[in-house]
VOGUNU-833712 format. One record per residue (C-alpha): residue in one letter; residue number from 1; x, y, z. Coordinates in steps of 0.25 Angstrom, whole numbers, plus 5000, padded with zeros to 4 digits. Layout:
BEGIN
   residu   num     c1     c2     c3
        A   NUM      X      Y      Z
...
This chain:
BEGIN
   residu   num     c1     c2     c3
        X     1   5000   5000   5000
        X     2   5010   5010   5004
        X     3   5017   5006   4991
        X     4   5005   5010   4983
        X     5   5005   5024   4988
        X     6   5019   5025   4987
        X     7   5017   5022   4971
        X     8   5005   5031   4972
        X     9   5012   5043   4978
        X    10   5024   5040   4968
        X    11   5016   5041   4956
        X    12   5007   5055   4960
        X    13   5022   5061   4962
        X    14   5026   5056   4949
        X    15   5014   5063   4942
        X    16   5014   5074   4950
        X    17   5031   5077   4943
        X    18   5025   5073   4930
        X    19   5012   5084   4931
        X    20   5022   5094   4936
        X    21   5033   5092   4925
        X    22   5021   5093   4914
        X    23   5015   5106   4920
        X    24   5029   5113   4922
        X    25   5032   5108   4905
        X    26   5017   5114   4902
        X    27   5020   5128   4910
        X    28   5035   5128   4904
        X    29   5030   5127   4889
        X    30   5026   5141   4882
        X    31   5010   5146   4882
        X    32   5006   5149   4867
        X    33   5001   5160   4867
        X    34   4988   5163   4858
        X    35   4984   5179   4853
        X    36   4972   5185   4848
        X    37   4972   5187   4833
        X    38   4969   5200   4828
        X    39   4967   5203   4814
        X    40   4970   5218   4805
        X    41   4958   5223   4801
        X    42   4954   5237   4794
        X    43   4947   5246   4803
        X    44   4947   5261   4808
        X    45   4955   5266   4821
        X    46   4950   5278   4828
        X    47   4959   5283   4839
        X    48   4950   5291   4849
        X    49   4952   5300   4862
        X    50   4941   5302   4872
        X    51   4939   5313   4881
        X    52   4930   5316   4894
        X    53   4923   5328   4897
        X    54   4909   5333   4898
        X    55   4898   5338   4889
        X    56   4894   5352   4892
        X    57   4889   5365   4886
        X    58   4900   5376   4880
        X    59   4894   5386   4887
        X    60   4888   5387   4902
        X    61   4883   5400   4905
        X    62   4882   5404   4921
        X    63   4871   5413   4925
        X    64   4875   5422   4937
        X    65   4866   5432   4943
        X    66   4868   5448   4941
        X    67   4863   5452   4954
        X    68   4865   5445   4970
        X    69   4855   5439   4975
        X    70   4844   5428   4977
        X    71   4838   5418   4968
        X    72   4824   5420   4968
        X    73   4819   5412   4957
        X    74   4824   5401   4947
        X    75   4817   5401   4935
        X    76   4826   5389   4927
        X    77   4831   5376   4929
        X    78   4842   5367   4924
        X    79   4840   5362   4911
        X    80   4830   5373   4906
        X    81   4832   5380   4893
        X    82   4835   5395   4894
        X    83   4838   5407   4884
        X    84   4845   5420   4888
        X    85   4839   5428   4897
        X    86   4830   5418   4903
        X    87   4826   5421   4920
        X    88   4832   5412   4926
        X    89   4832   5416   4941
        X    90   4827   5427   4949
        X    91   4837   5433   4959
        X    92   4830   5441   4971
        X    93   4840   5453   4974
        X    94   4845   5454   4989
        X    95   4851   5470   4988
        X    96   4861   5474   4995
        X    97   4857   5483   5008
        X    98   4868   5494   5007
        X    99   4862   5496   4990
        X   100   4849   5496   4992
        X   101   4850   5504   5005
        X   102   4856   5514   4995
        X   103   4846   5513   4984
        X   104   4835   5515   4993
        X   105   4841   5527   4998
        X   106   4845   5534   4985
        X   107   4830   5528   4978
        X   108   4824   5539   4992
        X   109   4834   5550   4989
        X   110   4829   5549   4973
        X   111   4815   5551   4976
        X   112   4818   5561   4986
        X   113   4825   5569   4976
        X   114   4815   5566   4964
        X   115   4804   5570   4975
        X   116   4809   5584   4976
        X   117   4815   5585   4962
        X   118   4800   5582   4956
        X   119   4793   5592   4965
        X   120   4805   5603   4959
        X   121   4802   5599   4945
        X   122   4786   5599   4946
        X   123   4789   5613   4953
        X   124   4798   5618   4942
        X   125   4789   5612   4932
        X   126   4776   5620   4935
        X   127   4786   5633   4937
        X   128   4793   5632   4922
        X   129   4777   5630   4918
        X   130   4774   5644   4923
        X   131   4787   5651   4918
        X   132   4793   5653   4931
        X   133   4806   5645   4931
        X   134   4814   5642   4918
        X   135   4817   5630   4909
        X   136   4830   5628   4914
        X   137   4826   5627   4928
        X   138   4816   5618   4925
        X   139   4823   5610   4918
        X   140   4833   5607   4928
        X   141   4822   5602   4937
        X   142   4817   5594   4929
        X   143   4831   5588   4926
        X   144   4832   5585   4940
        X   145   4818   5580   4942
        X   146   4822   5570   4929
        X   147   4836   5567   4938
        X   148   4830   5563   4949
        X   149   4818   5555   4942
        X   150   4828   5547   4937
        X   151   4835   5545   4949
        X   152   4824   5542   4957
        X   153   4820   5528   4947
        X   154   4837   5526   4946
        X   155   4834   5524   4962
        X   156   4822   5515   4961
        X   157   4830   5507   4950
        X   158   4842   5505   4959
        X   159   4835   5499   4971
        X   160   4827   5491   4963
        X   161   4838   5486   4957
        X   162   4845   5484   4971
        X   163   4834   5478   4978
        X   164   4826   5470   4966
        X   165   4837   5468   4957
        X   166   4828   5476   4947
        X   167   4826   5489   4940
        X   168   4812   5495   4933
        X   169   4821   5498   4920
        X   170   4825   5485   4918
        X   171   4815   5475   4926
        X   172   4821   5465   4914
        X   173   4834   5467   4916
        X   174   4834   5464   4931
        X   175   4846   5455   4936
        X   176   4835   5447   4946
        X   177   4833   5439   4935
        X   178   4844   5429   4929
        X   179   4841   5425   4915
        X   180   4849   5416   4907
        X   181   4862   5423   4896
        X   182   4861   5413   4887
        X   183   4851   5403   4881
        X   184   4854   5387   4884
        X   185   4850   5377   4896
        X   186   4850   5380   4911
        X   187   4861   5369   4917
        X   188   4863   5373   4931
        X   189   4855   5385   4941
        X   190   4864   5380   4953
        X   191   4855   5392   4961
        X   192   4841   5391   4968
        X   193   4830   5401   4972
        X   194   4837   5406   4985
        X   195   4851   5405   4981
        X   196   4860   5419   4983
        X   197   4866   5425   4971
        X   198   4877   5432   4967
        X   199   4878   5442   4954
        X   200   4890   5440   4944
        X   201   4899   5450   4945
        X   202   4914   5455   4944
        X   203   4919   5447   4958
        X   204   4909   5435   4957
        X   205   4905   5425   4947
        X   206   4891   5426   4954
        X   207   4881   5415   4956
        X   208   4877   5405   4944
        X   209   4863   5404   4942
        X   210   4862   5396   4929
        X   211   4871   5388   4921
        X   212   4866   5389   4908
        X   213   4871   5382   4892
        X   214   4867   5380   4879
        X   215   4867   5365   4879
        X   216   4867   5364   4863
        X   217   4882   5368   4864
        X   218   4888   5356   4870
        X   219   4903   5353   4871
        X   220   4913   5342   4877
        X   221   4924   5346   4886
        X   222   4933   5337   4890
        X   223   4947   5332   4892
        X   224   4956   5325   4885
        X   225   4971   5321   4888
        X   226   4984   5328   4883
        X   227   4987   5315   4877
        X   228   4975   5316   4866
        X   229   4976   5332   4867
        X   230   4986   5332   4854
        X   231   4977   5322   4847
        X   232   4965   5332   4847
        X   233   4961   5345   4840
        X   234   4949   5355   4839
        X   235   4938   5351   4829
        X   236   4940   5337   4833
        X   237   4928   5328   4831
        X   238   4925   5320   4846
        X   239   4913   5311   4850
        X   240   4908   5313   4864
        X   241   4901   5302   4871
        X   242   4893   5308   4885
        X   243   4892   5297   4895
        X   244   4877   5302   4898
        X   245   4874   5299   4885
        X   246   4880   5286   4883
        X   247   4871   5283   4868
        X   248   4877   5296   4863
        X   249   4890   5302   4856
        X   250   4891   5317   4850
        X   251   4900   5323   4841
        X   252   4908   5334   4845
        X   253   4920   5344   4842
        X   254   4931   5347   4848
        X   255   4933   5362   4852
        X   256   4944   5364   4861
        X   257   4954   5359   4867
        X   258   4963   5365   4878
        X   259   4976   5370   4877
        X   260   4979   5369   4892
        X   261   4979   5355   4899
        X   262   4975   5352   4913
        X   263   4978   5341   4922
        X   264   4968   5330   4929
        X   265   4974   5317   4935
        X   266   4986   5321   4930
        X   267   4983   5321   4915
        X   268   4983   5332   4907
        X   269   4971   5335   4900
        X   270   4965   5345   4892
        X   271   4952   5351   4889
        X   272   4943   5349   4876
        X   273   4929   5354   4871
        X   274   4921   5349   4861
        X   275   4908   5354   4853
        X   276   4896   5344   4855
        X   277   4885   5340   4843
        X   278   4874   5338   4853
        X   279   4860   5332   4845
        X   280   4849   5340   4848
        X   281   4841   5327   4855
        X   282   4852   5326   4864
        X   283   4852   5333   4877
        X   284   4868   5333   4883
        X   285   4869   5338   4897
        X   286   4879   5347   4903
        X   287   4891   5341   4909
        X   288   4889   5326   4902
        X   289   4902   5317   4904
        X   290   4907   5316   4890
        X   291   4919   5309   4882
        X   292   4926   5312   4869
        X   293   4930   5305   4860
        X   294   4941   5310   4848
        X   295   4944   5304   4838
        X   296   4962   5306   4837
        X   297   4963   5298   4826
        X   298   4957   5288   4814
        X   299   4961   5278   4805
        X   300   4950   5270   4797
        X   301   4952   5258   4788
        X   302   4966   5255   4794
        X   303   4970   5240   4798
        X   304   4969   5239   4813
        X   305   4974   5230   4825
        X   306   4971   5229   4840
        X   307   4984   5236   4844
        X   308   4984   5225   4854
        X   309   4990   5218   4844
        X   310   5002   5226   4840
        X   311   5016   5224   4844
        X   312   5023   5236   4849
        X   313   5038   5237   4850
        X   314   5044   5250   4850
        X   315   5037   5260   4839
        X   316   5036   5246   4830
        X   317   5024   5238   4828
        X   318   5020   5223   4828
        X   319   5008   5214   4824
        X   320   5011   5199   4825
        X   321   5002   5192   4812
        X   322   4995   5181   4815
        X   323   5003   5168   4806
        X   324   4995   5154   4812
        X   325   4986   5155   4821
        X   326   4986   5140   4827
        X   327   4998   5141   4833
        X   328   4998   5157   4831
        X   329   5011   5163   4825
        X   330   5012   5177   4823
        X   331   5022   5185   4814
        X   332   5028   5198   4818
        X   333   5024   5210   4810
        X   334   5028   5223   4810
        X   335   5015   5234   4808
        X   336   5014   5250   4807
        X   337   5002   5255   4816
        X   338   4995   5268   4817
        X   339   4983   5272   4823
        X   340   4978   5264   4838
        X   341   4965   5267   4843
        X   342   4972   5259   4857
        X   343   4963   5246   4851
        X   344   4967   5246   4836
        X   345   4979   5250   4829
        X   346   4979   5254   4814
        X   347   4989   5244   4806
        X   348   4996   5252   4797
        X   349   5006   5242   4789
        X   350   5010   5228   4792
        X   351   4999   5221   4793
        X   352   4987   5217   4784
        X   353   4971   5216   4785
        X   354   4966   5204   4790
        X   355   4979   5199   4796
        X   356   4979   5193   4809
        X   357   4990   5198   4821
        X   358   4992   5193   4833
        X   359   4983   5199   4845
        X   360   4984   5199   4860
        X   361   4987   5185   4868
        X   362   4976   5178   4870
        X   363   4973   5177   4886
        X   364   4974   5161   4890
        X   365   4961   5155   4896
């Protein structure tokens, strides 16, 4: 019995050598390796550079107020259609004490003095009628009667203006009511009735009361690196895709493209504009996330390859032609490339249609 596994033990050791030998001869003996076939075919290569930016109107006009004071009413709303000189809002004046302590004041001296100066001329009007005083004399009162008349409405004018924002002269001119400079869409009023206001003038911007554009004029700006910058020119034809409007393209022209570069994540970038062809049944919103994309470059009806399938070495370039295919052999060919789209690259000379070139390893299983 002992004997028995003795053999037993003896011949598990002599397999276990002879299955180790065999596997160590397997792993020692080179792994063919097998490529993708790829084939010269005519086609058109279009090499393209995209940029982001956002959709937007080329001009935004702010509305600011001409006079301090308190929103009273709001007579439009975002996205309402407006022309120039549209109401917008209503400001409610707040004066200020010392002015319109002063207007009141020089409004009682007026008719004070145009009191006594109308009693005067009245006077000297019936005396001239009876030949008692001369022409000259009464002309002179009646100048001055004039004088003060005219002071006395100047008065009235004033502290209406001061305490109404308003003057009897030009009721439709009064700067209470904010009307709209141009003709185009509301985008923003960032105020509400109750809100404090300050006019626009020489040491303050002022408050914004409407944000308004002409939607029809739409552009791309955007941003593009200083490595396709050189690449691109004015009257450059682009296609901007709108990620809001994933169905739709639109053409466009570029316009501008600045001189001066600015630097963001540490790339230098510079800014572009570009002219939108809206359709009239498409409605495009301010501020639309957009990209675009340039054509750099075209070649059609050129033979082409996967660049994956070209040999580098140096500023020469390699295909390898498929010879047989069961086992594969390849030969060696020099080719002359042009344009690459990064996927395809344009075969200018050394190598025909329809040949077949050696392709990428084929991953084993």
């Amino acid at each position: 019995m002992k004997k028995i596994i003795k053999y037993i033990l003896w011949g598990l050791l002599a397999v276990l050598v002879i299955w180790t030998f065999v596997f160590l001869w397997k792993k020692s003996r080179p792994v063919e390796k097998v490529y993708n076939i790829e084939e010269v075919v005519i086609g058109t290569i279009e090499k393209r550079t995209v940029a982001t930016g956002k959709v937007g109107p080329r001009n935004e006009i702010l509305i600011k107020p001409q006079m301090s004071g308190i929103i009273s009413e709001i007579y439009k709303e975002a996205g309402d259609q407006v022309k120039a000189g549209d109401i917008i809002a209503k400001i409610k004046v707040i004066p200020d004490m010392v002015n319109l302590n002063a207007a009141e004041s020089r409004l009682n001296f007026a008719k004070i003095a145009f009191e006594q100066t109308q009693k005067t001329f009245e006077r000297d009007k019936k005396l001239f009628a009876e030949n008692v005083i001369s022409r000259e004399e009464f002309e002179k009162s009646e100048l001055k009667f004039n004088s003060d008349k005219i002071e006395l409405k100047t008065a009235q004018d004033n502290l209406s203006l001061i305490r109404d924002g308003i003057s009897s002269k030009r009721s439709t001119e009064t700067n209470t009511l904010v009307r709209s400079t141009i003709t185009g869409t509301i985008l923003d009023i960032p105020v509400k009735v109750g809100n404090s206001v300050i006019q626009s003038n020489n040491f303050n911007d002022g408050t914004t009361i409407a944000a308004i554009a002409d939607m029809s004029d739409m552009i791309f700006v955007g941003k593009i690196d200083e490595t396709e910058v050189g690449k691109i020119h004015a009257g450059m034809p682009l296609t901007i895709t709108v990620g809001a409007l994933q169905d739709k393209s639109f053409d466009a022209v570029l316009e501008y493209v600045s001189p001066k570069g600015f630097e963001e994540n540490g790339a230098i970038l510079f800014e572009m504009k570009a002219a939108m062809k809206i359709p009239a049944d498409v409605f495009v919103r301010a501020g639309y996330s957009a990209n675009a994309e340039i054509l750099l470059a075209k070649a059609e009806n050129v033979l082409k390859l996967p660049e994956s399938s070209i040999e580098f070495n140096g500023d020469t370039t390699f295909v390898h032609l498929l010879k047989t295919e069961i086992p594969q052999t390849f030969e060696r060919q020099q080719v002359e490339v042009g344009l690459s789209d990064g996927i395809n690259i344009e075969i200018k000379n050394g190598a025909k249609e329809n040949e077949k070139v050696r392709g990428t390893e084929k991953m084993n299983p």
